[in-house]
N, CA and C atoms as an extended XYZ file, in Angstrom:
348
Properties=species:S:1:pos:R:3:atomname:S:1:resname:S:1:resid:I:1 pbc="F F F"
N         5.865      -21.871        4.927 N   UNK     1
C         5.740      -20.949        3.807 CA  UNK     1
C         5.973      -19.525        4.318 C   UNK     1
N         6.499      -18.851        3.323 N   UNK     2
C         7.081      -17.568        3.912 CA  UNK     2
C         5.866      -16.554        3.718 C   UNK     2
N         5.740      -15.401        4.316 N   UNK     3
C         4.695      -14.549        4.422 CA  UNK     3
C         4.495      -13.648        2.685 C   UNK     3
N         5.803      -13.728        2.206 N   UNK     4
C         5.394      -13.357        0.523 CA  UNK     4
C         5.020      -14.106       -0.254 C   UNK     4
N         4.936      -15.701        0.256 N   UNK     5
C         4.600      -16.614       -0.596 CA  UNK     5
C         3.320      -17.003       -0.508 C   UNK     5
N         2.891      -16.475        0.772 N   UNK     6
C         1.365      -16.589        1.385 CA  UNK     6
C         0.423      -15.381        0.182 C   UNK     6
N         1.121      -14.593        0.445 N   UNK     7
C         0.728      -13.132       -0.488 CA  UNK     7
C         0.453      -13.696       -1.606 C   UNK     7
N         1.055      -13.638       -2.177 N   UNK     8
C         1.652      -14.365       -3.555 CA  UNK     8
C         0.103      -15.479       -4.287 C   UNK     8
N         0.332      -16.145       -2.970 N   UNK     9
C        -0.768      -17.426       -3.537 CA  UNK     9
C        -2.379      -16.759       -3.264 C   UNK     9
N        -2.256      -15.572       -2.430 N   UNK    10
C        -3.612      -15.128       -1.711 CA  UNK    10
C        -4.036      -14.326       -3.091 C   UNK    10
N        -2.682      -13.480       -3.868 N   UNK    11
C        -3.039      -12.524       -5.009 CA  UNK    11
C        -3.829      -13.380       -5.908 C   UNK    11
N        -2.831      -14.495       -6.462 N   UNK    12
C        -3.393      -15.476       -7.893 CA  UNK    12
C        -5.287      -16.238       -7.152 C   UNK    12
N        -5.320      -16.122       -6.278 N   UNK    13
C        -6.269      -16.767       -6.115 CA  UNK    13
C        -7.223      -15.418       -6.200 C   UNK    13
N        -7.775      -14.382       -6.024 N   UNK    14
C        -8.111      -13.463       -6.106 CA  UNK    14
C        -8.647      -12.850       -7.739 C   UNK    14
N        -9.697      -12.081       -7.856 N   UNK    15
C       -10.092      -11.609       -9.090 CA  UNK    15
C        -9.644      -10.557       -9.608 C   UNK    15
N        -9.305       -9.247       -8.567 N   UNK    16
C        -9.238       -7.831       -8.995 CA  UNK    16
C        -7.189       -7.795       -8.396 C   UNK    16
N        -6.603       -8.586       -8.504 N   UNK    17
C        -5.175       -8.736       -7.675 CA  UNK    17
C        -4.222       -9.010       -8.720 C   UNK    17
N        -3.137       -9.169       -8.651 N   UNK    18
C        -1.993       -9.167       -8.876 CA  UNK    18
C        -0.407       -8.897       -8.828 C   UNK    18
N         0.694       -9.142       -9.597 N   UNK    19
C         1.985       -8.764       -8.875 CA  UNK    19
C         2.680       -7.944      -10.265 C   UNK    19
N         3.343       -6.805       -9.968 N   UNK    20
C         3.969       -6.167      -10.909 CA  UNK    20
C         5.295       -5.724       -9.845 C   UNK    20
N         6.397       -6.198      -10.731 N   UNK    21
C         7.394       -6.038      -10.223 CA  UNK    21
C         8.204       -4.936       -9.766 C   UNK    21
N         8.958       -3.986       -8.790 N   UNK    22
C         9.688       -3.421       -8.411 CA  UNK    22
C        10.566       -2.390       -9.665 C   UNK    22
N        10.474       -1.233       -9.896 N   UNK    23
C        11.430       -1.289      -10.759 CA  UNK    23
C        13.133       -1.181      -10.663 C   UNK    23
N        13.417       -0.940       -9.384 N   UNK    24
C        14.137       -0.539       -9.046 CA  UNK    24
C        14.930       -2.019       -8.232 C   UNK    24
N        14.201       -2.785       -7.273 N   UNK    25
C        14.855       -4.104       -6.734 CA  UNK    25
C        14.177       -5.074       -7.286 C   UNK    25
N        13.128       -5.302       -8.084 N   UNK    26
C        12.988       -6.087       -8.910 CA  UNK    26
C        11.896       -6.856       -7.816 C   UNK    26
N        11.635       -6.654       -6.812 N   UNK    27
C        10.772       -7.335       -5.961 CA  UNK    27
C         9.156       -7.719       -6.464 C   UNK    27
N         8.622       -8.839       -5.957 N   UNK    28
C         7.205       -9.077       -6.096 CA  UNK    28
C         6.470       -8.058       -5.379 C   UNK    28
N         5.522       -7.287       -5.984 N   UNK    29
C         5.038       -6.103       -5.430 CA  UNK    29
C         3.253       -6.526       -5.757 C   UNK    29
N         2.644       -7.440       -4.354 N   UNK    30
C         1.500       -7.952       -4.611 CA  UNK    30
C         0.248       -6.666       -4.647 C   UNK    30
N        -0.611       -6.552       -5.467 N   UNK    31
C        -1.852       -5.580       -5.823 CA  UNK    31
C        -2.765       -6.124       -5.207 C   UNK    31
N        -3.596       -5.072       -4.368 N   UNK    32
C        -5.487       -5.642       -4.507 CA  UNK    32
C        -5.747       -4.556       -5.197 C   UNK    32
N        -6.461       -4.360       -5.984 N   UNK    33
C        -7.690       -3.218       -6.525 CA  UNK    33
C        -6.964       -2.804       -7.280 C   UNK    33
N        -7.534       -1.859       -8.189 N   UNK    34
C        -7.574       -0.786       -9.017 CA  UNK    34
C        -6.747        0.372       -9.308 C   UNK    34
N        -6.521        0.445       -7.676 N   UNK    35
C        -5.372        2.202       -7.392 CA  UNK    35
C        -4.904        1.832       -6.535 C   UNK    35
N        -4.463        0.468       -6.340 N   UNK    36
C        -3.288       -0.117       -6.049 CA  UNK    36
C        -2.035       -0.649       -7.114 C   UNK    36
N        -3.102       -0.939       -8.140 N   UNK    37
C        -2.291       -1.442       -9.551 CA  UNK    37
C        -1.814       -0.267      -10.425 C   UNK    37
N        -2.946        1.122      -10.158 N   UNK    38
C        -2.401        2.226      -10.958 CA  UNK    38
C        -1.286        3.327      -10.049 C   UNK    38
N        -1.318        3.150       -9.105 N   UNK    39
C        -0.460        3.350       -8.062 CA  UNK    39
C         1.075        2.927       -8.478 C   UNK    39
N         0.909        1.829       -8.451 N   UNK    40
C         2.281        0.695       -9.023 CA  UNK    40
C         2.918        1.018      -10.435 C   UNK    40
N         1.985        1.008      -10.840 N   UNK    41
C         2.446        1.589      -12.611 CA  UNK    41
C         3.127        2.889      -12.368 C   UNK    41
N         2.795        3.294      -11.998 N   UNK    42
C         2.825        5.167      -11.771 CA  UNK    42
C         3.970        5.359      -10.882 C   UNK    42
N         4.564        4.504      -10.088 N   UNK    43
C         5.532        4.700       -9.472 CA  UNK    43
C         6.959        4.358      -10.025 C   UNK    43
N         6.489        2.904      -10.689 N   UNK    44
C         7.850        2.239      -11.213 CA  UNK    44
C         7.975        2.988      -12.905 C   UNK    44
N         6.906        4.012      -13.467 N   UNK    45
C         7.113        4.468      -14.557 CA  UNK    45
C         8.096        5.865      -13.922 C   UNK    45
N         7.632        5.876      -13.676 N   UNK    46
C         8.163        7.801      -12.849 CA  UNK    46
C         9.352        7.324      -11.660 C   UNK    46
N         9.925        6.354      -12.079 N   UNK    47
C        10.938        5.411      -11.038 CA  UNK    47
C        11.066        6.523       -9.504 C   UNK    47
N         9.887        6.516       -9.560 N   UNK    48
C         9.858        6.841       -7.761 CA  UNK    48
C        10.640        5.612       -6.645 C   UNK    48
N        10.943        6.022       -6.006 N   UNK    49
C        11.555        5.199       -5.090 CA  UNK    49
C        10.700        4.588       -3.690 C   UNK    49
N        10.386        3.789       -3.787 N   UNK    50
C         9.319        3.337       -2.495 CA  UNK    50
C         9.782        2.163       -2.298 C   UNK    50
N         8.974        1.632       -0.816 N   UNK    51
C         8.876        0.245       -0.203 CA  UNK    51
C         7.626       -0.630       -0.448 C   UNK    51
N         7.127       -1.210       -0.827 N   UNK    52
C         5.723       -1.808       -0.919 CA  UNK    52
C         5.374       -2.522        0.337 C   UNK    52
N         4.552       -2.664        0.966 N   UNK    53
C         3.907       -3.187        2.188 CA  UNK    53
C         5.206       -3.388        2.624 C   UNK    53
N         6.292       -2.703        3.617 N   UNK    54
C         7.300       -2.701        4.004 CA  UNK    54
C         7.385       -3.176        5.101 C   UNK    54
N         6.530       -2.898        6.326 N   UNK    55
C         6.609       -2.922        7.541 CA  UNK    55
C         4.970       -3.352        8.252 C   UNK    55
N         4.937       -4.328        9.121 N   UNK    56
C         3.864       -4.436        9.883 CA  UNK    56
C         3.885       -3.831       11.479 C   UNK    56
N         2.897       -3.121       11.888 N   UNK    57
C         2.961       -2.429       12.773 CA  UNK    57
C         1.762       -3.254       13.646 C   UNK    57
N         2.487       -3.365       15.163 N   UNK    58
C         1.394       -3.571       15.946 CA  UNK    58
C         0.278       -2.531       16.652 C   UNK    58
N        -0.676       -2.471       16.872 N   UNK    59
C        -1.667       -1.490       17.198 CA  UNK    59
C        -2.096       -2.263       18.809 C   UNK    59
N        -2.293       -1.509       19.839 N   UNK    60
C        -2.087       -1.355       21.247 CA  UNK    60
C        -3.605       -2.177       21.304 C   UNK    60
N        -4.236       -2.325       20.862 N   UNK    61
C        -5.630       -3.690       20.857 CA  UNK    61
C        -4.908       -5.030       20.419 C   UNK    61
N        -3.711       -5.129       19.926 N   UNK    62
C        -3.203       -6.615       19.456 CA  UNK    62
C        -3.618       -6.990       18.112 C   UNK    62
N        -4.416       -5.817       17.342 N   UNK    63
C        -4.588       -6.053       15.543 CA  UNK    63
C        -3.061       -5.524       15.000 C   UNK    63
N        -2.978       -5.941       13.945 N   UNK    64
C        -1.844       -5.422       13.046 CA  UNK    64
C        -2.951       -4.613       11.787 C   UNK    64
N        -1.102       -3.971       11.696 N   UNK    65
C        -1.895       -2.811       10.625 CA  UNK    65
C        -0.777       -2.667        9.653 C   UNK    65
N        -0.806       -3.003        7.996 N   UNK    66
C        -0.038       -2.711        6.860 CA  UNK    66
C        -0.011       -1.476        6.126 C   UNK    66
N         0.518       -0.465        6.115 N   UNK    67
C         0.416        0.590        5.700 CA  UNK    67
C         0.896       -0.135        3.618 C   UNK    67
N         0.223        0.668        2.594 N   UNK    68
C         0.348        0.222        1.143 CA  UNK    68
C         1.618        0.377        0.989 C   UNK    68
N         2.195        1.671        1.772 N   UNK    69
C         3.225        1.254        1.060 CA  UNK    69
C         4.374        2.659        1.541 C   UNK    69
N         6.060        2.687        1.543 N   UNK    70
C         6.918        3.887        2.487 CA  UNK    70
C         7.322        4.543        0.805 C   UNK    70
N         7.303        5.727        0.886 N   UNK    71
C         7.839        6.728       -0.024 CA  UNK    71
C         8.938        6.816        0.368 C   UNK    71
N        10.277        6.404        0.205 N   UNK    72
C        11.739        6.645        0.795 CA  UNK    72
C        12.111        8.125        0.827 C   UNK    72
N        12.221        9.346       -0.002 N   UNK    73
C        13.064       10.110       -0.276 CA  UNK    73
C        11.871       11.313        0.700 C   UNK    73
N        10.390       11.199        0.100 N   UNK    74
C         9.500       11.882        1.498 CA  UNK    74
C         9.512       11.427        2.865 C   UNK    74
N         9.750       10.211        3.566 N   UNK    75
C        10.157        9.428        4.611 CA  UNK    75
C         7.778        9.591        4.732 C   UNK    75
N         7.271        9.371        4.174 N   UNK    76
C         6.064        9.181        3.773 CA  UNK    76
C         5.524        7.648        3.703 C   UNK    76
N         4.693        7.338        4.573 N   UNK    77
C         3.881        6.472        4.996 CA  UNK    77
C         2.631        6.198        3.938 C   UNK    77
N         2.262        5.415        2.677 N   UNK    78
C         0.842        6.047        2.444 CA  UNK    78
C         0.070        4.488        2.160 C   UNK    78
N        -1.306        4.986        2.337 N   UNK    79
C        -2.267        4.177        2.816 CA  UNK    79
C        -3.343        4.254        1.237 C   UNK    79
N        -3.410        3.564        0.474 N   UNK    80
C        -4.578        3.373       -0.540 CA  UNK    80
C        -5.653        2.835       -0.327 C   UNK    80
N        -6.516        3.618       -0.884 N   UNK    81
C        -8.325        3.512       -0.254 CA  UNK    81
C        -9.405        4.192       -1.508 C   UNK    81
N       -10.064        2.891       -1.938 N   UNK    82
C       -11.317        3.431       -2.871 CA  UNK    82
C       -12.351        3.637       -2.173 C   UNK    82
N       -12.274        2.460       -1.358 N   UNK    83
C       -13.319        2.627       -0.163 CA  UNK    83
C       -13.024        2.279        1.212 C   UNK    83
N       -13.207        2.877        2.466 N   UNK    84
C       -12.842        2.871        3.845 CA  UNK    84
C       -14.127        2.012        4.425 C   UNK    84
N       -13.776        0.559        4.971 N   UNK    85
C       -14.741        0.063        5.930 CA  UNK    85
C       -14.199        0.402        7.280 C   UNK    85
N       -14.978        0.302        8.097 N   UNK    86
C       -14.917        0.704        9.605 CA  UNK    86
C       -13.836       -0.054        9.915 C   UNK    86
N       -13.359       -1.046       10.199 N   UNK    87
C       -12.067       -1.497       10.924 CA  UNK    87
C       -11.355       -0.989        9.700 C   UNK    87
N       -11.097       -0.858        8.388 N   UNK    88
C        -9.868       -0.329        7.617 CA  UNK    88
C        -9.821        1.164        8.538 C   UNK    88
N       -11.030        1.950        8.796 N   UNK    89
C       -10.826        3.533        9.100 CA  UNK    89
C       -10.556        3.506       10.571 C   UNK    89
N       -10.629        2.419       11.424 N   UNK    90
C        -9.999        2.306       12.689 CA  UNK    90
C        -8.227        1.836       12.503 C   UNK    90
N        -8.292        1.812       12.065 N   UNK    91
C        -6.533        1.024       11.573 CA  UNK    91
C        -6.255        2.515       11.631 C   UNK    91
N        -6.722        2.887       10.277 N   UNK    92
C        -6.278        4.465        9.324 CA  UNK    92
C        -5.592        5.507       10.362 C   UNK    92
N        -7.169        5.691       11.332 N   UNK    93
C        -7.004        7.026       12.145 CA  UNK    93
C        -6.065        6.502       13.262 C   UNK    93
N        -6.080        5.326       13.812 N   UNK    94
C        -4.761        5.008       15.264 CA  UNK    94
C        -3.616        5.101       14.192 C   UNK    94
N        -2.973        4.850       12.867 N   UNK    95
C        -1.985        4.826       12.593 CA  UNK    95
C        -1.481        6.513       12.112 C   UNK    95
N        -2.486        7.381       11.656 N   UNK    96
C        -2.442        8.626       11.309 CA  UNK    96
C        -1.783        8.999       12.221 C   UNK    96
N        -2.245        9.084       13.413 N   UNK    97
C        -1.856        9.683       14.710 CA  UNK    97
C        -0.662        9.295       15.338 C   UNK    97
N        -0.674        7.994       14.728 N   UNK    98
C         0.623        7.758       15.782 CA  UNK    98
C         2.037        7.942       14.536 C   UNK    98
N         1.568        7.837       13.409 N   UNK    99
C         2.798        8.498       12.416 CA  UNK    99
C         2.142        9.699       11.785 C   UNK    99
N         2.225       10.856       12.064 N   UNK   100
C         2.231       11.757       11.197 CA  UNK   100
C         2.540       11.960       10.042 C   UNK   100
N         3.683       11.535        9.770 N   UNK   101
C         4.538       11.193        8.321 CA  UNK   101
C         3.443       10.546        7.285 C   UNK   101
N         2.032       10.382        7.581 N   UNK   102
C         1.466        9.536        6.979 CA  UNK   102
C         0.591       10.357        6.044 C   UNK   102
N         0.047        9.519        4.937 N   UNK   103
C        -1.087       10.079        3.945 CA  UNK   103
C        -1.760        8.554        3.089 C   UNK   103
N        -3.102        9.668        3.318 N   UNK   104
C        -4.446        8.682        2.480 CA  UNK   104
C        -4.330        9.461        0.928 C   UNK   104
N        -4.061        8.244        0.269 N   UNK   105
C        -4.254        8.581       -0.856 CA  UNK   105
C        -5.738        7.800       -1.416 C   UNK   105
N        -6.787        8.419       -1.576 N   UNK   106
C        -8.247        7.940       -1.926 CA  UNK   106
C        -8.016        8.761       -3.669 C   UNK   106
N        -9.381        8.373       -3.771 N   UNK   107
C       -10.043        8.857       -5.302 CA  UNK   107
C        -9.169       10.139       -5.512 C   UNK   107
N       -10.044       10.811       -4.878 N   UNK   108
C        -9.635       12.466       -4.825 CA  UNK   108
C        -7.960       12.877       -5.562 C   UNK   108
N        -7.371       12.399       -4.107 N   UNK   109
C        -6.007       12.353       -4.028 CA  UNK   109
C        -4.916       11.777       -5.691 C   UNK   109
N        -5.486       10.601       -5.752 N   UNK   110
C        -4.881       10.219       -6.637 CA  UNK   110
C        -5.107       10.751       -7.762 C   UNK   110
N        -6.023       11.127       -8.237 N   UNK   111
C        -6.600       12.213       -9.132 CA  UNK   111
C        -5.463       13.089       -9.031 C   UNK   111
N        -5.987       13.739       -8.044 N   UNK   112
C        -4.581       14.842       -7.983 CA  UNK   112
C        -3.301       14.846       -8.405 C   UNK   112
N        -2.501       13.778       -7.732 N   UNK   113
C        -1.276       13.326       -7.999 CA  UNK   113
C        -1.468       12.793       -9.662 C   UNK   113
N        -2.244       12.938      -10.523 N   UNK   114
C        -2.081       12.035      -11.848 CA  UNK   114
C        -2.117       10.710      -12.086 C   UNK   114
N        -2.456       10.221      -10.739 N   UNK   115
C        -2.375        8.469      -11.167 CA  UNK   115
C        -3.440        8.067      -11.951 C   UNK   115
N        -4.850        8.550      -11.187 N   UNK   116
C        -5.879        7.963      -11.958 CA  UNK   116
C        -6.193        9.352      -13.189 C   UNK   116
């Protein structure tokens, strides 16, 4: 089974998850939470151009780390967060650092930007 199909079956099995499609390549674009789903709306309405979980990165302890998702036209890395547990905020800060290009979009943030 392929790693989107793993996704895929991990979303439907899940309560607060789901898939809303790409607007632009039409791709399965799997959700957890809340301001991940209003995130999604907000992008493919305002046909922003992004990657959704694009790339897995290895981290120098041997964990992997999924950034939410690449902003193409900012060359922008960004990371969605209602709430930060300790290994999510150990991921966060080794990947901050090692891409600059990067941003937390939390409560605050998204507020800001108009999503929520």
């Amino acid at each position: 089974m392929q790693n989107v199909e793993v996704a895929l079956k991990n979303a439907k099995a899940q309560r607060n998850s789901g898939i809303i499609k790409h607007w632009k390549t039409n791709e399965d674009c799997v959700w957890v939470g809340s301001y991940e789903r209003k995130t999604l709306e907000y992008l493919n309405k305002n046909q922003i151009d992004y990657k959704w979980q694009p790339k897995v990165f290895k981290m120098p302890n041997g964990k992997t780390y999924r950034p939410d998702l690449y902003l193409i036209k900012e060359d922008r890395w960004v990371e969605i967060k209602g709430f930060m547990r300790e290994t999510s905020n150990l991921k966060w800060t080794w990947f901050h650092k090692e891409y600059t290009n990067s941003e937390l979009w939390d409560k605050n943030k998204l507020k800001e930007l108009g999503i929520l």
